[in-house]
C-alpha positions as YAML, in Angstrom:
chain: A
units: angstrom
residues:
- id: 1
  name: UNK
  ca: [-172.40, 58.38, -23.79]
- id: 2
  name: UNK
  ca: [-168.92, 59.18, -23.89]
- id: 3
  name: UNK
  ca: [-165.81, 57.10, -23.36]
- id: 4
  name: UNK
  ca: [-164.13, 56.24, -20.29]
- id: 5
  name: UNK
  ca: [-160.77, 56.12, -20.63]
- id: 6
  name: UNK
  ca: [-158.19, 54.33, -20.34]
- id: 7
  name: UNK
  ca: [-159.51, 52.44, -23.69]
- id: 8
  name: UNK
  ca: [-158.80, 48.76, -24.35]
- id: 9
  name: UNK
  ca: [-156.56, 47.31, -25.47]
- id: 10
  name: UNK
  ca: [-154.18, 48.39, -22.07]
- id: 11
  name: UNK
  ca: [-150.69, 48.60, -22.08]
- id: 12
  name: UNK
  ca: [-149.16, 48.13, -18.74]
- id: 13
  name: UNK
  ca: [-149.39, 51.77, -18.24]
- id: 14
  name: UNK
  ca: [-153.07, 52.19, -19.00]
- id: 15
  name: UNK
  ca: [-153.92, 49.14, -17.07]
- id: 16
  name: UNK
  ca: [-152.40, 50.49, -14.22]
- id: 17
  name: UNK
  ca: [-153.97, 53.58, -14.78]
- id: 18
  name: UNK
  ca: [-157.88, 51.90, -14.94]
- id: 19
  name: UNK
  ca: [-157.21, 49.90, -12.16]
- id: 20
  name: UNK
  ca: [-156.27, 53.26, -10.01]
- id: 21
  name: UNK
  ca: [-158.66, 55.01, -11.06]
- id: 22
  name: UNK
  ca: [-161.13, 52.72, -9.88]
- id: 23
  name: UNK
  ca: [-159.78, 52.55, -6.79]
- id: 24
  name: UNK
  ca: [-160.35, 56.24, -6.35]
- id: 25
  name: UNK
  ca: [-164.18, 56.38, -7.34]
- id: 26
  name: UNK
  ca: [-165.02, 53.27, -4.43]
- id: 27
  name: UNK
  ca: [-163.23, 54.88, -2.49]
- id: 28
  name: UNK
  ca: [-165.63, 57.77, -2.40]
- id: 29
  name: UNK
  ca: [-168.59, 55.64, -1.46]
- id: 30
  name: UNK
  ca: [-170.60, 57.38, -3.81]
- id: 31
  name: UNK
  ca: [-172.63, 54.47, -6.02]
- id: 32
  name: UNK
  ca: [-173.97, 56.81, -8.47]
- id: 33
  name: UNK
  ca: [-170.82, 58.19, -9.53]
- id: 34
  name: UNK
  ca: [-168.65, 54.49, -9.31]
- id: 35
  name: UNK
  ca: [-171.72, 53.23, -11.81]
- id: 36
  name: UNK
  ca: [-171.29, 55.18, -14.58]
- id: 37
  name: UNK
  ca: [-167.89, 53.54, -14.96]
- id: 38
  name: UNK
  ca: [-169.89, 50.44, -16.30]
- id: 39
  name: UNK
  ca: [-171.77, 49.89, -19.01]
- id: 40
  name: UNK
  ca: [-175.73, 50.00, -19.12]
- id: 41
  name: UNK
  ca: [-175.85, 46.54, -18.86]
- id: 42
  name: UNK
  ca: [-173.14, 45.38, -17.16]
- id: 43
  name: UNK
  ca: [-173.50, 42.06, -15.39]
- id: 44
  name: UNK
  ca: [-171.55, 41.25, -11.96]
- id: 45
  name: UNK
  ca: [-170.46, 38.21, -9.84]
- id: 46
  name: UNK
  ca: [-169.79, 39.50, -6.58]
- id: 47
  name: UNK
  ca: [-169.36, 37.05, -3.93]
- id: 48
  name: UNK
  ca: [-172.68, 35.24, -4.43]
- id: 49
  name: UNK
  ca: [-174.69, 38.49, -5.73]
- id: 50
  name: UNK
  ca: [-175.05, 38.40, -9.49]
- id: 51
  name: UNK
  ca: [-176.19, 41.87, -10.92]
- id: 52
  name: UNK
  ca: [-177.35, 42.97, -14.11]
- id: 53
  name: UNK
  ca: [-176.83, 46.68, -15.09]
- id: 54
  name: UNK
  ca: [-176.45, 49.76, -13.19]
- id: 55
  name: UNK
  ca: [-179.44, 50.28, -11.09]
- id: 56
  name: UNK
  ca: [-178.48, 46.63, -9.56]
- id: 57
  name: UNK
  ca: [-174.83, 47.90, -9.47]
- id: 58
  name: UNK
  ca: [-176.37, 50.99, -7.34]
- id: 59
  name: UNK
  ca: [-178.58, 49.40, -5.05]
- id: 60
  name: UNK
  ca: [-176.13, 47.28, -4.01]
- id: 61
  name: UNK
  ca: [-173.25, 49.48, -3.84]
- id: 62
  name: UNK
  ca: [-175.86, 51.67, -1.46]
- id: 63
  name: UNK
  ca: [-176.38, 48.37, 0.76]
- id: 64
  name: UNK
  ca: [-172.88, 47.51, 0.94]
- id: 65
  name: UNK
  ca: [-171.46, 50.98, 1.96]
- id: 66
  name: UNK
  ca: [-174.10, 51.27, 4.45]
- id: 67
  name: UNK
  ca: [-172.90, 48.42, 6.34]
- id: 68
  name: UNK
  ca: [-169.30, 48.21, 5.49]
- id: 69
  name: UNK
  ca: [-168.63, 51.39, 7.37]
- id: 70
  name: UNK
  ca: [-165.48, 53.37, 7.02]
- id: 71
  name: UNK
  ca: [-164.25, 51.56, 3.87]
- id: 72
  name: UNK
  ca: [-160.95, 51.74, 2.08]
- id: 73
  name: UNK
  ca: [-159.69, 50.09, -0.29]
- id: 74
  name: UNK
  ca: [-156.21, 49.43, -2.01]
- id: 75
  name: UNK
  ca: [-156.37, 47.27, -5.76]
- id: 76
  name: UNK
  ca: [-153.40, 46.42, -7.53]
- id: 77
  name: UNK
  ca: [-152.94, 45.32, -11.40]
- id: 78
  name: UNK
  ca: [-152.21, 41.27, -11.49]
- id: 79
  name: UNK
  ca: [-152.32, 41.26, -15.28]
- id: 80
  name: UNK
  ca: [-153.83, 42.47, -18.82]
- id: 81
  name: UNK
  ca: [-154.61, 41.62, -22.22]
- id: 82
  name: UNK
  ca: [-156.22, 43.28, -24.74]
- id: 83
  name: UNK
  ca: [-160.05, 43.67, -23.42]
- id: 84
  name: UNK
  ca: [-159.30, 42.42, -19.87]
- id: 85
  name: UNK
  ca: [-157.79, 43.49, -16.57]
- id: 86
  name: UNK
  ca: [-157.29, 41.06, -13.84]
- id: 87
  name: UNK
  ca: [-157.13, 42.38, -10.58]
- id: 88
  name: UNK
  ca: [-156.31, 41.77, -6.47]
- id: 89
  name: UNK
  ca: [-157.86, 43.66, -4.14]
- id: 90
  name: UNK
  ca: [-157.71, 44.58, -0.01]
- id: 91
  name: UNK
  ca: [-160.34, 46.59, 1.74]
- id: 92
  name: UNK
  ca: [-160.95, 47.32, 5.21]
- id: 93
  name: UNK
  ca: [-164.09, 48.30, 6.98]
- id: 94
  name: UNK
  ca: [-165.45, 48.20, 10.02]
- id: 95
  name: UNK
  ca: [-169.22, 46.67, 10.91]
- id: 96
  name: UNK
  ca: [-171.69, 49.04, 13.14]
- id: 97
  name: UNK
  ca: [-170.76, 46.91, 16.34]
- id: 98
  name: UNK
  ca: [-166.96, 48.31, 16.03]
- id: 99
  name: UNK
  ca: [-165.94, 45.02, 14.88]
- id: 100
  name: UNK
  ca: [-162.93, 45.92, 12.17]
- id: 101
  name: UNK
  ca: [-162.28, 43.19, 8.87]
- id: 102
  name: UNK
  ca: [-159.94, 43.59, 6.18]
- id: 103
  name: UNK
  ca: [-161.45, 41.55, 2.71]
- id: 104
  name: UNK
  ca: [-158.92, 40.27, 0.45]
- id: 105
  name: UNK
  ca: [-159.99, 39.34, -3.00]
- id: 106
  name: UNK
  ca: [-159.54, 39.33, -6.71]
- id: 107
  name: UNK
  ca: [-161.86, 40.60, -9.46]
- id: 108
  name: UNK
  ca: [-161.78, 39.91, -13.64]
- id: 109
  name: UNK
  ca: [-163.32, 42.56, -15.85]
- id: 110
  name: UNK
  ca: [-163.53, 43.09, -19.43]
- id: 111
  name: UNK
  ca: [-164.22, 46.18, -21.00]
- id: 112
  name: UNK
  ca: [-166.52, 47.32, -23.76]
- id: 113
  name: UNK
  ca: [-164.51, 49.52, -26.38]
- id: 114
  name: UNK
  ca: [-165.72, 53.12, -24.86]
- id: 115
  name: UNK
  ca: [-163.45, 51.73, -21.79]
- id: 116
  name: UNK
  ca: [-166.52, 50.93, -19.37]
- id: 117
  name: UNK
  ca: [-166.78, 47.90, -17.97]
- id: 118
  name: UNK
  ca: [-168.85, 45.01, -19.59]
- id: 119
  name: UNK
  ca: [-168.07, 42.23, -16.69]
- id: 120
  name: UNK
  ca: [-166.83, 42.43, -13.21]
- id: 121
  name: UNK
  ca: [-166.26, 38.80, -11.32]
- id: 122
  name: UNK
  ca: [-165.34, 39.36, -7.81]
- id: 123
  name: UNK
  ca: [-164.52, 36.89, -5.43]
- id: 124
  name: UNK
  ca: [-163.75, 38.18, -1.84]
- id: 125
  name: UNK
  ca: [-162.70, 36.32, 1.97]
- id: 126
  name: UNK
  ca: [-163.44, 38.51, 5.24]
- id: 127
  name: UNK
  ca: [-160.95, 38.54, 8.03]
- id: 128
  name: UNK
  ca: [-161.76, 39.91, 11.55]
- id: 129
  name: UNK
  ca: [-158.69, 42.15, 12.63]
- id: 130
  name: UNK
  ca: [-158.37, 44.01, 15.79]
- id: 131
  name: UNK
  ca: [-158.09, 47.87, 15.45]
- id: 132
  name: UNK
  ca: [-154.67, 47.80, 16.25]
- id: 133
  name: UNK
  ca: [-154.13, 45.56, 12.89]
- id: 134
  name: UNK
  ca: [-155.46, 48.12, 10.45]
- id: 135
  name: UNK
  ca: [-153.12, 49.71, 8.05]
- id: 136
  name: UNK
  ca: [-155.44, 51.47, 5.85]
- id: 137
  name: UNK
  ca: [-155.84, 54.65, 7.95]
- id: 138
  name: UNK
  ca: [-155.87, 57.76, 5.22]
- id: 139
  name: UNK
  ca: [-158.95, 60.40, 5.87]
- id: 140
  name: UNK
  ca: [-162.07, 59.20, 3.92]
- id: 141
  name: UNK
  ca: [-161.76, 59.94, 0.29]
- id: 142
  name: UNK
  ca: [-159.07, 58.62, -2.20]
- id: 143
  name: UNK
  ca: [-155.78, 57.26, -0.86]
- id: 144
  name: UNK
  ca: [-152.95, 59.69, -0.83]
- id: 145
  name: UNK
  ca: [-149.91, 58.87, -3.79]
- id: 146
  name: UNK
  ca: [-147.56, 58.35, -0.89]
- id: 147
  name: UNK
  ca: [-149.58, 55.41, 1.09]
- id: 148
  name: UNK
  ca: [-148.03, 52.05, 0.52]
- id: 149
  name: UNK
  ca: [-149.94, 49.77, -2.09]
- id: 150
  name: UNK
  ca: [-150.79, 46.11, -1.67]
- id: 151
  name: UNK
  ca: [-147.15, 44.81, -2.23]
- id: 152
  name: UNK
  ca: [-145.62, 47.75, 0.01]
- id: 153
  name: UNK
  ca: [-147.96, 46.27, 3.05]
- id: 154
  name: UNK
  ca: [-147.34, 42.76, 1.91]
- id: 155
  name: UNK
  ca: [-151.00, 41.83, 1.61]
...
């Protein structure tokens, strides 16, 4: 398979760039193409689901954006070294009885040397918010370059 760059080790630069670009394949909603940023055997923490390679990483990703309806999502870089890219995280959604959340959380990964991603530990809180409190509003799809990030929104 080929590599997905940015490659380890990041500079601040090319962890920035990883952590964007992952930010823009969730925020398509489409598992197949978000897995193939992780390696075959990839094993996740999320919340208290603990997945082993990428037709785990699919199924759930399925579940999760079939409940967690109109979903977007802003990450920022917290730090970097080497192999590793630590990361906090804001998404909003909305649950099929119109009730809207925003999730705030934080995720670790490491990367395998073809830039895919070895480890993902996720830990996330849910917050009910009116509509009137939601600030992620963009059309479905990746969020434009001009929509305030995480610090911008002071989240």
């Amino acid at each position: 398979m080929s590599e997905k760059p940015p490659l380890p080790p990041f500079s601040f630069e090319t962890a920035t760039a990883k952590v964007r670009a992952a930010e823009d394949a969730w925020n398509t909603r489409d598992a197949d193409r978000v897995s193939l940023a992780y390696t075959p055997d990839s094993r996740w923490r999320n919340r208290d689901h603990f997945l082993h390679g990428r037709e785990d990483i699919v199924a759930f990703l399925r579940d999760k954006w079939a409940l967690e309806l109109d979903y977007r999502l802003i990450k920022s870089l917290w730090a970097f070294a080497d192999d590793r890219i630590a990361v906090r995280f804001a998404y909003e959604y909305r649950t099929s009885d119109d009730q809207w959340y925003r999730a705030h959380g934080n995720e670790m990964w490491r990367f395998a040397p073809d830039g895919r991603m070895a480890r993902r530990e996720a830990s996330i809180n849910d917050v009910a918010i009116p509509t009137s409190q939601r600030l992620f509003l963009w059309p479905a799809g990746p969020r434009p370059a001009d929509h305030p990030g995480l610090d911008d929104l002071d989240l």
